[in-house]
DRENPA-411107 format. One record per residue (C-alpha): residue in three letters; x negated, y, z negated. Coordinates in steps of 0.2 Angstrom, whole numbers, padded with zeros to 4 digits, always signed. Last residue first. Layout:
<atoms>
ALAXYZ...
</atoms>
This chain:
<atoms>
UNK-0112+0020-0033UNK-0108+0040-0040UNK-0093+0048-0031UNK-0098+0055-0014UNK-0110+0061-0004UNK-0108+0062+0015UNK-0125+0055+0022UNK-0141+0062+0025UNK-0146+0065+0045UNK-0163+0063+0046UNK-0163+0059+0065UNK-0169+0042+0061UNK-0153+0038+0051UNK-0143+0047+0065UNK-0150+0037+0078UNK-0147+0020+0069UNK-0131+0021+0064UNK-0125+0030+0081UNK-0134+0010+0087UNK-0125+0000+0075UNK-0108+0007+0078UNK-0110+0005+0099UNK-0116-0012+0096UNK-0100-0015+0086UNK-0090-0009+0100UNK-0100-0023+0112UNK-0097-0034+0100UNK-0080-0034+0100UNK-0080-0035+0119UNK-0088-0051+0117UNK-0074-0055+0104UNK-0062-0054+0116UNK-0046-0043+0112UNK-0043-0030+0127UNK-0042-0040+0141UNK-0039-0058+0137UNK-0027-0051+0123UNK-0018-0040+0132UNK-0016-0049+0148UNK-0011-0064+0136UNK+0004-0052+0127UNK+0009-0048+0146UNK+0013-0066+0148UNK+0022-0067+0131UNK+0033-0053+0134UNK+0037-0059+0151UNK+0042-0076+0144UNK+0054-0070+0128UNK+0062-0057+0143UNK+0063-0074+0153UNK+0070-0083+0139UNK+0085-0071+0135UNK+0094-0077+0119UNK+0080-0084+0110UNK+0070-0068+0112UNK+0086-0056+0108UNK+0091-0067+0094UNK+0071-0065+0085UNK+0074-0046+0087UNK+0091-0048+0077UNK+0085-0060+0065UNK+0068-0049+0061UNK+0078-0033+0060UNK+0089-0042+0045UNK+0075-0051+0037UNK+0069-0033+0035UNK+0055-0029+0022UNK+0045-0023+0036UNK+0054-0012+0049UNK+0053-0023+0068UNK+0042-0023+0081UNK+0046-0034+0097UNK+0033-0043+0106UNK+0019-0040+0121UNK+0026-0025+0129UNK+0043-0022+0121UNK+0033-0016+0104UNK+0016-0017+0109UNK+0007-0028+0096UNK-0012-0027+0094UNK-0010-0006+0087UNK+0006-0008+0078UNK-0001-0025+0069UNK-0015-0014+0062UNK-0007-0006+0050UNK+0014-0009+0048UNK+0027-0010+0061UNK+0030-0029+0056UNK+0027-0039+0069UNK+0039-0052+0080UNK+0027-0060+0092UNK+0029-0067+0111UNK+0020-0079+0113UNK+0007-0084+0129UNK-0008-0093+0120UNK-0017-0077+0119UNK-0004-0067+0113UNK+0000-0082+0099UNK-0019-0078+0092UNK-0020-0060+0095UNK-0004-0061+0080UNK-0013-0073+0069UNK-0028-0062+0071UNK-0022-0048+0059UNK-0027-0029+0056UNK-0027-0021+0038UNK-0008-0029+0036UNK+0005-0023+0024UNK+0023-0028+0017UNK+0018-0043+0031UNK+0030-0051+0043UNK+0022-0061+0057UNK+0033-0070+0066UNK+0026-0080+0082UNK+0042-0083+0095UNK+0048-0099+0105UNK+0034-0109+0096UNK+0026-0124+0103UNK+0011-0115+0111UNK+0008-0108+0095UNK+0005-0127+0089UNK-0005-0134+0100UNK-0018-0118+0101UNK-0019-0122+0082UNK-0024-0138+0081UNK-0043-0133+0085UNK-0043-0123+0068UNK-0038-0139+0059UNK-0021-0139+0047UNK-0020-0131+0031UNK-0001-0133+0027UNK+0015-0139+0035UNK+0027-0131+0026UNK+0043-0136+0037UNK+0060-0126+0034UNK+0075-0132+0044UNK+0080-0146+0034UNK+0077-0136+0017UNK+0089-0125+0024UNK+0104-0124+0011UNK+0101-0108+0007UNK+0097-0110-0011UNK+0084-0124-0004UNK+0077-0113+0008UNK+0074-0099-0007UNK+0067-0115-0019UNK+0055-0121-0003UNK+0048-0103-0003UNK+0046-0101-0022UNK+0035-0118-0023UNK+0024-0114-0009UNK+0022-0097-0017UNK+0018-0106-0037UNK+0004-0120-0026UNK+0005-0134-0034UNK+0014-0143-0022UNK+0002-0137-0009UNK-0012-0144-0017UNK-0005-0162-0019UNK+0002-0161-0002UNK-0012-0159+0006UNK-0021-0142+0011UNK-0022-0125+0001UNK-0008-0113+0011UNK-0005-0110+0030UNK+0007-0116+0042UNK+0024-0113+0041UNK+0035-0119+0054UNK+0054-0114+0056UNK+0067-0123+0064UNK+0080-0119+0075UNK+0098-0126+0082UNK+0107-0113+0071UNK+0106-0099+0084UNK+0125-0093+0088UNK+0122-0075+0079UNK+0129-0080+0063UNK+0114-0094+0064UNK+0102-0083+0065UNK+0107-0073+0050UNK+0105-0086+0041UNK+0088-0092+0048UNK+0081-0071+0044UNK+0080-0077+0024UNK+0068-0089+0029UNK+0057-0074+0039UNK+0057-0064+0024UNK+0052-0077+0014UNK+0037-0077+0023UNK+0034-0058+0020UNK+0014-0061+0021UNK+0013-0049+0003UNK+0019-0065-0008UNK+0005-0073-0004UNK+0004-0095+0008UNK-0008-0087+0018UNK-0008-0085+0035UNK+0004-0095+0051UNK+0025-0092+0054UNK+0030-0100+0067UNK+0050-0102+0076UNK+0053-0117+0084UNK+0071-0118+0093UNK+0078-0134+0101UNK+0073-0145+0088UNK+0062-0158+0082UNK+0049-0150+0091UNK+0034-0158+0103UNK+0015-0150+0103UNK+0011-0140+0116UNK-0002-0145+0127UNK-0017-0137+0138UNK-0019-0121+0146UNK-0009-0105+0137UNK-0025-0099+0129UNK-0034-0099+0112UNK-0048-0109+0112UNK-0058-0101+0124UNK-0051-0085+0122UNK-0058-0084+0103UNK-0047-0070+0098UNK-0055-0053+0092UNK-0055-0040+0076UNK-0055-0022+0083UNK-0068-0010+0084UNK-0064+0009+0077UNK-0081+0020+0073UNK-0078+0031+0060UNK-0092+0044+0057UNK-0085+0059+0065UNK-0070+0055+0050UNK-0079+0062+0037UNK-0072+0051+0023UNK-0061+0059+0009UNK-0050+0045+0004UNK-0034+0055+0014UNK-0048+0053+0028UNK-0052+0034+0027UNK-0032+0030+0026UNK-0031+0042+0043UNK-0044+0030+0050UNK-0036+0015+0043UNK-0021+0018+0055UNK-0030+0018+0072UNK-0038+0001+0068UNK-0051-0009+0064UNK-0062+0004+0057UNK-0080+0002+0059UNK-0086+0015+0046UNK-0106+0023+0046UNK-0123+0030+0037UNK-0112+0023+0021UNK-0112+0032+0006UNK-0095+0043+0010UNK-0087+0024+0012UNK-0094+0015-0001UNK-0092+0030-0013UNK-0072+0028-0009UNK-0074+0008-0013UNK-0081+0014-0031UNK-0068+0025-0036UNK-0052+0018-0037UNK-0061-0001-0036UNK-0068+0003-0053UNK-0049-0003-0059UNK-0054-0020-0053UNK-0040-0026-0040UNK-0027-0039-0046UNK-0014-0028-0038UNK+0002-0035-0046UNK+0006-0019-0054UNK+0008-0008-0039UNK+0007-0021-0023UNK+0012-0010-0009UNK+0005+0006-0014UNK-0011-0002-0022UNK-0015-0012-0006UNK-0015+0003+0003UNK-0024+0013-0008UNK-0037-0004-0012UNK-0041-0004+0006UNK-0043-0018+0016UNK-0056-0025+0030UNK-0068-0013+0025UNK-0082-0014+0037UNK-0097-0004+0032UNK-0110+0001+0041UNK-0127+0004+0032UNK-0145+0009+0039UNK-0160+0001+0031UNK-0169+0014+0019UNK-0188+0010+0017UNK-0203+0012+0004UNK-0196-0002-0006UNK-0197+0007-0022UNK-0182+0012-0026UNK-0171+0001-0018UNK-0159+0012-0002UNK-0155-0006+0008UNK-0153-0018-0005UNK-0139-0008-0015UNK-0130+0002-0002UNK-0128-0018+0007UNK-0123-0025-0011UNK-0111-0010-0014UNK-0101-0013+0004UNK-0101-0030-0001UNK-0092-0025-0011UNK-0079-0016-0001UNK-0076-0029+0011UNK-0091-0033+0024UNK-0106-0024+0024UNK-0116-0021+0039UNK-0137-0022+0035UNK-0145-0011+0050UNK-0162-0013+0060UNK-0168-0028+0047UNK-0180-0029+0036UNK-0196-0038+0037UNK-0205-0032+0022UNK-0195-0045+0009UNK-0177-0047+0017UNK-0174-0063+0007UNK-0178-0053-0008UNK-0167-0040-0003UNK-0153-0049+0000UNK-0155-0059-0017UNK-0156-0041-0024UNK-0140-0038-0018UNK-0132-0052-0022UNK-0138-0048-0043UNK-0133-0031-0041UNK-0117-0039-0032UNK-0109-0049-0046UNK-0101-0040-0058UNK-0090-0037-0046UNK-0085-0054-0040UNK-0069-0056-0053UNK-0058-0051-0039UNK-0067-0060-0026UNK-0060-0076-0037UNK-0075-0087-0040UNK-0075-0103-0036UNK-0095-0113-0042UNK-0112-0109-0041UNK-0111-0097-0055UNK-0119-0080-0054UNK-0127-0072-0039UNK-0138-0087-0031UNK-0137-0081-0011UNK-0132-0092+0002UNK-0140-0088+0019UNK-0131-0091+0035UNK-0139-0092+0050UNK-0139-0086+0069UNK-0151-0083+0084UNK-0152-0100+0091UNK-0136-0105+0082UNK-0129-0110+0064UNK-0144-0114+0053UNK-0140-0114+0037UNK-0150-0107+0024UNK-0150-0112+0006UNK-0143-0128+0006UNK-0123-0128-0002UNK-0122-0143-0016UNK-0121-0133-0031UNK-0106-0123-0026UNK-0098-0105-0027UNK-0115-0097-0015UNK-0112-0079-0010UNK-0115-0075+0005UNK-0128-0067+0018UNK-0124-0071+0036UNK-0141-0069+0048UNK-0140-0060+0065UNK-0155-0059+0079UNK-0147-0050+0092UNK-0148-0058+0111UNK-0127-0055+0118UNK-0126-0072+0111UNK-0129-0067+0092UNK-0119-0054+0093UNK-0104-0065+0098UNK-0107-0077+0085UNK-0109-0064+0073UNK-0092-0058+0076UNK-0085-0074+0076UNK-0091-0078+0058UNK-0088-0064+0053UNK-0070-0060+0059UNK-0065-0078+0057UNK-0071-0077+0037UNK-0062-0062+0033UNK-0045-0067+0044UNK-0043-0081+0030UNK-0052-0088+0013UNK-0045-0081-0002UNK-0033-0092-0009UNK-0035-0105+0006UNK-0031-0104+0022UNK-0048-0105+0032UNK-0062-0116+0027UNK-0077-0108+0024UNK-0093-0108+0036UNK-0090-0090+0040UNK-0093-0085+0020UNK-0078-0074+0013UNK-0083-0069-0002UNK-0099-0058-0003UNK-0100-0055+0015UNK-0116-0045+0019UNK-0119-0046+0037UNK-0139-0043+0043UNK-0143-0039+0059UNK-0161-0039+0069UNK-0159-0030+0086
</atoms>
C-alpha cells in the first residue's frame, strides 16, 4: 500500500518537548515506522519552518519525509498555520503528480483540510481516500481552556467538515467517539486505534538512574498550563502530613537549557508555587532531555503522575507501564482507557492535588501494591500498546477506507470546507 501522512506541525524528525512538539510527532513518526516495516510504502509530508531542511529525507527503506514550502521557512505557531494548508496542499499534490497514493491520512485537524484538499482537486481526474486522525478536538479543548483557547474561530466549523468529509476517523480512544458524535459524525465510520510505546526502548531491563532521596515522584510533557503540574507540587504538602516528606519531584519537559527554560512564563510559575511552599529543594525542572534517557528515568520513579485538565490520549503514561510504573491519571479522555484504575495505577478526579496526595500515599505506603501495579501496567503495555499492533488497526482503517471509496459510497456531508 502506498501511504501518504499529512502532518502540518508536528514533523517526526522534530525534537520532542517543545511548545508544540510532543505526543503528535512520536505518533507519526512511530506509526509510519511501523507501517513501513509491515511492507507499506509511507512518505511524511510537513511543513517546512527552516531554510536549511533538504527536501526529502530519507528515513528507512520504505519511509521519507518531505518538507513542503507553505509560507515562511521559519516557527510558526500551529495556531497561526491556517492560512497555510491551500498552499501545503498543493505542495502534496504536486509531489503526488499521477502516482498517487492508496490513502492520504491526515493528522490534526488541518491537516485534515490539506489531505481533503489534495485528494478531491478539480481536475486531477482522481479522489484519493482520507482518514483523518484528530489527535484534539477544539470542543474539548474549548471547554477546558474558554478564553485562553488560542484556536482560530474557523476551528468551530472547519474541524466538524473534516470529520463528516473524511471517507473515515481513527479515534484514539472510547471517549472521542462520543465527542465525534455530539460534532455530528456518523459513528459506523470511526475506526478506534490507539497511540503505542516503542517496547524496545521502553521496558523494565536495564538501569535506573540514582535519586537524591528516598521517594521520586515523575512528572514528563510539556511545560502548559493544561498538564496539571502544579497540581502535583501542590499534592508534596499533603504528602508530607501524611508521613512522606522524604520525596522529590521530577519534572521533565519544557524548551531545553537553562537559558530556555528560564524564559519559559510556566517554568517560571512552577518554581514561584514551590517557592511559596517552601519546596524549591524538592522540586527539580530538569528539561528536555534525550528520548533514549527516558527509560532511565521512569525506572527511577516510585509513581508516574500525569495530571492533565484534559488529555486526547497520552504516551507518557504507556511509557512508565512499559518500564514497570505504577501511574497516577487523571480520569479524563484517553488516560481512562491506557490506565486501569487499581489494575495498572490509581485514577484520580482532575484538578485534585488532594486525590493525587492520597493515591500517591497509598503507593509509597505499600510497595508491593506500587510493584503489582506496575507489573500488570507492563503486560498491558507489551500486549495491548505496541506500535505493530497499532498498525495492524490502522491497516484495518485504511482498507474500510478504500472499499468503501471504490464501492461508491459518498461521504457524510457537512459544513462547507
Amino acid at each position: 500500500m502506498k501511504i501518504s501522512m499529512i502532518s502540518e506541525h508536528a514533523s517526526p524528525l522534530a525534537a520532542l518537548g517543545g511548545v508544540d512538539a510532543g505526543g503528535q510527532n512520536v505518533h507519526v513518526a512511530a506509526l509510519s515506522e511501523a507501517l513501513a516495516k509491515r511492507g507499506h510504502t509511507v512518505t511524511v509530508y510537513t511543513r517546512r519552518d527552516a531554510t536549511e531542511l533538504p527536501a526529502r529525507v530519507k528515513v528507512g527503506r520504505r519511509l521519507e519525509v518531505v518538507h513542503v514550502d507553505a509560507g515562511p521557512a521559519c516557527h510558526i505557531p500551529k495556531d497561526e498555520l491556517l492560512p497555510l494548508m491551500g498552499e501545503l496542499a498543493d505542495g502534496v499534490a504536486k509531489d503526488w503528480g499521477q502516482r498517487r497514493p492508496d490513502v492520504v491520512h491526515g493528522h490534526f485537524w488541518m491537516s485534515g483540510l490539506a489531505a481533503l484538499y489534495a485528494a478531491r482537486r478539480e481536475g486531477a481526474g482522481y479522489q484519493v481516500p482520507v482518514i483523518q486522525t484528530f489527535h484534539a478536538l477544539g470542543t474539548v479543548k474549548r471547554r477546558h481552556q474558554g478564553a485562553e483557547d488560542t484556536s482560530p474561530l474557523e476551528r468551530r466549523w472547519l474541524e466538524p467538515g473534516v470529520g463528516r468529509s473524511a471517507d473515515r476517523i481513527i479515534a484514539t480512544c472510547s471517549d472521542e467517539v462520543f465527542e465525534l458524535k455530539a460534532m455530528g459524525i456518523n459513528t459506523s465510520k470511526i475506526s478506534i486505534a490507539p497511540c503505542g510505546v516503542d517496547l524496545d526502548l521502553f521496558s523494565t531491563e536495564g538501569p535506573a538512574d540514582p535519586r537524591p532521596r528516598r521517594h521520586r515522584i515523575l512528572s514528563v510533557g510539556r511545560l502548559v498550563p493544561r498538564k496539571g503540574v502544579d497540581l502535583v507540587i501542590r499534592a508534596l504538602p499533603l504528602l508530607s502530613e501524611a508521613g512522606f516528606d522524604d520525596v522529590e519531584l521530577l519534572i521533565v519537559g519544557g524548551g531545553g537549557d537553562s537559558k530556555v527554560l528560564d524564559a519559559d512564563p510556566e517554568v517560571r510559575r512552577l518554581l514561584g508555587l514551590a517557592e511559596e511552599l517552601n519546596l524549591s529543594d524538592r522540586v527539580t525542572l530538569q528539561g528536555q532531555v534525550p528520548r533514549a534517557a527516558m527509560p532511565g528515568i521512569f525506572r527511577s520513579a516510585d509513581a508516574v503522575v500525569c495530571s492533565p485538565w484534559y488529555e486526547p490520549f497520552g504516551i507518557v503514561p504507556l511509557e512508565a507501564m512499559a518500564c514497570g510504573v505504577p501511574v497516577v491519571a487523571a480520569a479524563v479522555g484517553g488516560l481512562r482507557d491506557t490506565v486501569v484504575d487499581h489494575g495498572t495505577g490509581l485514577h484520580v478526579p482532575p484538578r485534585d492535588p488532594e486525590a493525587i496526595a492520597s493515591a500517591l500515599a497509598l503507593l509509597l505506603g505499600d510497595p508491593a501494591l506500587a510493584a503489582e501495579l506496575g507489573r500488570a501496567g507492563q503486560l498491558r503495555a507489551r500486549s495491548r500498546y505496541s506500535w505493530d499492533r497499532v498498525a495492524v488497526e490502522t491497516e484495518k482503517a485504511y482498507k474500510l477506507a478504500m472499499a468503501e471509496a471504490s464501492a461508491g459510497r459518498v461521504p457524510m456531508e457537512g459544513a462547507a470546507l
